[in-house]
Backbone as CSV, one residue per row, in Angstrom:
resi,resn,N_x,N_y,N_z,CA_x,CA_y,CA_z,C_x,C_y,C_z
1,UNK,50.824,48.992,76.680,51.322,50.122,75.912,51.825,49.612,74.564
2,UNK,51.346,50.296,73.497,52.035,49.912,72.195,53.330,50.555,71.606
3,UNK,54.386,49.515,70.952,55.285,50.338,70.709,54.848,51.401,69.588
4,UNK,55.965,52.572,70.028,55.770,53.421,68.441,55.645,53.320,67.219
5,UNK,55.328,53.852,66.472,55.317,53.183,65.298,56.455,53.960,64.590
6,UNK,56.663,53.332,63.606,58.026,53.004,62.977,57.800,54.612,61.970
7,UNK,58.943,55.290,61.747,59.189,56.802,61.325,58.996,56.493,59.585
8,UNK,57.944,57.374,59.345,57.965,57.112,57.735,59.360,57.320,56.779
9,UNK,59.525,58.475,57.349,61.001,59.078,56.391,61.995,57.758,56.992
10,UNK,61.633,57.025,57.854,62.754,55.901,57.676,62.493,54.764,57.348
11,UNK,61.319,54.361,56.894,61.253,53.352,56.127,61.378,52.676,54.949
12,UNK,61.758,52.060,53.988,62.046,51.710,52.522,60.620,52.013,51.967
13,UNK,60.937,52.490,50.768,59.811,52.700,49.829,59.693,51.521,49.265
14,UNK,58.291,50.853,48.791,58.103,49.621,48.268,59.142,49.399,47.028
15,UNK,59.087,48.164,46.784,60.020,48.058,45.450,58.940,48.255,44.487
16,UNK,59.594,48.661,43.919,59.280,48.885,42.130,59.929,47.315,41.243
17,UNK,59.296,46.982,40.389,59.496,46.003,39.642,59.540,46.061,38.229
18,UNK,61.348,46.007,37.678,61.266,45.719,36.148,62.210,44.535,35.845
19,UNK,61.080,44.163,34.908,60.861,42.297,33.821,62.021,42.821,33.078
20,UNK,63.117,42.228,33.362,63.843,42.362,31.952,64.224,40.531,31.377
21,UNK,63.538,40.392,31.838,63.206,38.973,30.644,63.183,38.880,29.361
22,UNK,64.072,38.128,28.837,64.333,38.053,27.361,65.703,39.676,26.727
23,UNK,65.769,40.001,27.801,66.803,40.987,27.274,68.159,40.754,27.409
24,UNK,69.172,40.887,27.013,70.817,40.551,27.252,71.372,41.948,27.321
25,UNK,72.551,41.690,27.901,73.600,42.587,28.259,73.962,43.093,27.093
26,UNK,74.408,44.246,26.955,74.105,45.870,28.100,72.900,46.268,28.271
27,UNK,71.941,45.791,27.269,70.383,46.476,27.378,70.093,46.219,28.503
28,UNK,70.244,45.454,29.264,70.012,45.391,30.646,70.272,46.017,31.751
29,UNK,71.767,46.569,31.507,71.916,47.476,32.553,71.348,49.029,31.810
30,UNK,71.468,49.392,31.108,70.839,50.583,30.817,69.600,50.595,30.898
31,UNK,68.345,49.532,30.913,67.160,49.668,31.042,67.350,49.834,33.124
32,UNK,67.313,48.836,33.628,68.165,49.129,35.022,68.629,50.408,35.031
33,UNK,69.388,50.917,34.744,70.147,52.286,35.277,68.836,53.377,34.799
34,UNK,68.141,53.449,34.149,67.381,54.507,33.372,66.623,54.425,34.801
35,UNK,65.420,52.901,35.151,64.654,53.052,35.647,65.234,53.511,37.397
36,UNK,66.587,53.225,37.946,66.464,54.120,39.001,66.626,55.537,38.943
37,UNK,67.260,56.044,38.121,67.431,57.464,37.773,65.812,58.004,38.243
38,UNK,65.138,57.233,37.695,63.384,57.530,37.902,62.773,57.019,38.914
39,UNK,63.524,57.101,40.320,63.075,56.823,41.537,63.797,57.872,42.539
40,UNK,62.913,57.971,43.687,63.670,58.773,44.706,64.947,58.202,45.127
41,UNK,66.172,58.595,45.844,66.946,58.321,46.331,66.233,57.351,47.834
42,UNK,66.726,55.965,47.842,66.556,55.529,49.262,65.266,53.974,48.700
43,UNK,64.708,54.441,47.273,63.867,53.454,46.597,64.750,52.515,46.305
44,UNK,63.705,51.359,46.890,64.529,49.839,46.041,63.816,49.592,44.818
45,UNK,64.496,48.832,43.837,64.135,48.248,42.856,64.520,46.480,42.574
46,UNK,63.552,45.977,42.223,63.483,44.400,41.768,63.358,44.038,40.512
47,UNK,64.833,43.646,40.295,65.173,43.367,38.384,65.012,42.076,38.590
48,UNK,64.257,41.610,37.562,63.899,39.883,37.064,64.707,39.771,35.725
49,UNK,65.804,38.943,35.794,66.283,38.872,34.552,66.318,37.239,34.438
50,UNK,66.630,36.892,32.755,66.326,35.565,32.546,67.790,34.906,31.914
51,UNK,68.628,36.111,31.349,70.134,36.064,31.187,71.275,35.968,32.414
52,UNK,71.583,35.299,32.283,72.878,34.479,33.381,73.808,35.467,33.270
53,UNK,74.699,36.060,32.131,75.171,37.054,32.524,75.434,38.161,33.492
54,UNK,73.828,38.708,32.968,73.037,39.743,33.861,73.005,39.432,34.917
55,UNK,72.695,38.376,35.826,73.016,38.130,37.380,74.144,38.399,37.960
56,UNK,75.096,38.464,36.995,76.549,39.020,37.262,76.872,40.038,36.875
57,UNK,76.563,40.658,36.039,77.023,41.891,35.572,76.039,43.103,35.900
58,UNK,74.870,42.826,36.271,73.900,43.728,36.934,74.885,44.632,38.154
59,UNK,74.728,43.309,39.340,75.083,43.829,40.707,76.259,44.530,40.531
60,UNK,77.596,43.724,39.645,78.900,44.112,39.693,78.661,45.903,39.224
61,UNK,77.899,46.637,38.158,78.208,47.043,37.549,76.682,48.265,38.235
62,UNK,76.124,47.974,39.121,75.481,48.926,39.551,76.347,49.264,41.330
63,UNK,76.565,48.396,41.992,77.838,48.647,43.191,78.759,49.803,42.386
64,UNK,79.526,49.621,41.626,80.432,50.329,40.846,79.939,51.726,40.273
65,UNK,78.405,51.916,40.073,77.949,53.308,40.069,77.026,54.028,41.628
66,UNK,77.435,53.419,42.562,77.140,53.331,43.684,76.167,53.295,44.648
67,UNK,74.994,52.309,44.133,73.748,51.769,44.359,74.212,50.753,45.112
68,UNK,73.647,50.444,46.146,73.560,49.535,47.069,72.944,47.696,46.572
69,UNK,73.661,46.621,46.522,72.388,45.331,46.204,72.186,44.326,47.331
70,UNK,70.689,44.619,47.768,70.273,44.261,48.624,70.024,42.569,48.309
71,UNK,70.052,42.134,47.555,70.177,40.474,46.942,70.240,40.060,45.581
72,UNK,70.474,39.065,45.675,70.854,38.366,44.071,70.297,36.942,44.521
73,UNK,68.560,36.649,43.835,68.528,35.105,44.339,68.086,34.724,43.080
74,UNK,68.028,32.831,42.784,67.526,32.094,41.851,65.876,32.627,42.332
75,UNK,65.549,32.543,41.123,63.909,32.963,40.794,63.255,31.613,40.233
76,UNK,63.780,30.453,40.191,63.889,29.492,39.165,64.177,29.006,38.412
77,UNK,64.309,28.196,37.336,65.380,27.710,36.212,65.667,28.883,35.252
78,UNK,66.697,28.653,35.618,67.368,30.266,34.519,66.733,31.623,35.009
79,UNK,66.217,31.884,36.281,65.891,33.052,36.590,66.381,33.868,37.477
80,UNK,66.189,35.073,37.567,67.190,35.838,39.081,66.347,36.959,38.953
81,UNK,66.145,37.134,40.620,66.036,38.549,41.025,66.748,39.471,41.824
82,UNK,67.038,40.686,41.371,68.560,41.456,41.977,67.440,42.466,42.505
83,UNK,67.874,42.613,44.189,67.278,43.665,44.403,68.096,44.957,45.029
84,UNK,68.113,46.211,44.426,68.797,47.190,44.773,68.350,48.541,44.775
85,UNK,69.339,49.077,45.937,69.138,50.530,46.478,69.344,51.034,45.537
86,UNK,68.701,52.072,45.765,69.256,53.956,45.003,69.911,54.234,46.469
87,UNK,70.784,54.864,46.147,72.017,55.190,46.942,72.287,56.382,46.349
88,UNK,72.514,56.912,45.498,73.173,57.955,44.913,72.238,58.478,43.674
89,UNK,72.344,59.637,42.620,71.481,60.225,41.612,71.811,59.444,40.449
């Protein structure tokens, strides 16, 4: 017997992916904040940033508008990828 298969309405929607490489803070979080506004609620998104800042001030400052961050890892020398919920509009 096979198990069921897994409920669409409960599964994560693929991530979406935005390069913000070469950009610095704040443009970063406002390019970030624009592009989940432009996702369903429950969509993840995967920010590549190349500013050290931004690895910190991304997560801090999207938690605080109440999006969920599902990780913060090295991408490589000087790189990071933050990945986070839409949680809220």
């Amino acid at each position: 017997m096979n198990p069921p298969a897994p409920d669409p309405r409960e599964a994560p929607l693929p991530a979406e992916l935005l390069d913000l490489t070469g950009e610095v803070c704040p443009f970063t979080f406002v390019r970030m904040r624009l592009a989940l506004e432009a996702l369903p609620l429950g969509s993840e998104l995967r920010v590549l940033v190349d500013h050290e800042p931004a690895s910190r001030n991304l997560p801090r400052s999207a938690r605080e508008w109440g999006q969920e961050i599902l990780a913060v890892d090295a991408a490589g020398p000087g790189r990071w990828t933050i990945d986070v919920r839409k949680r809220v509009p």
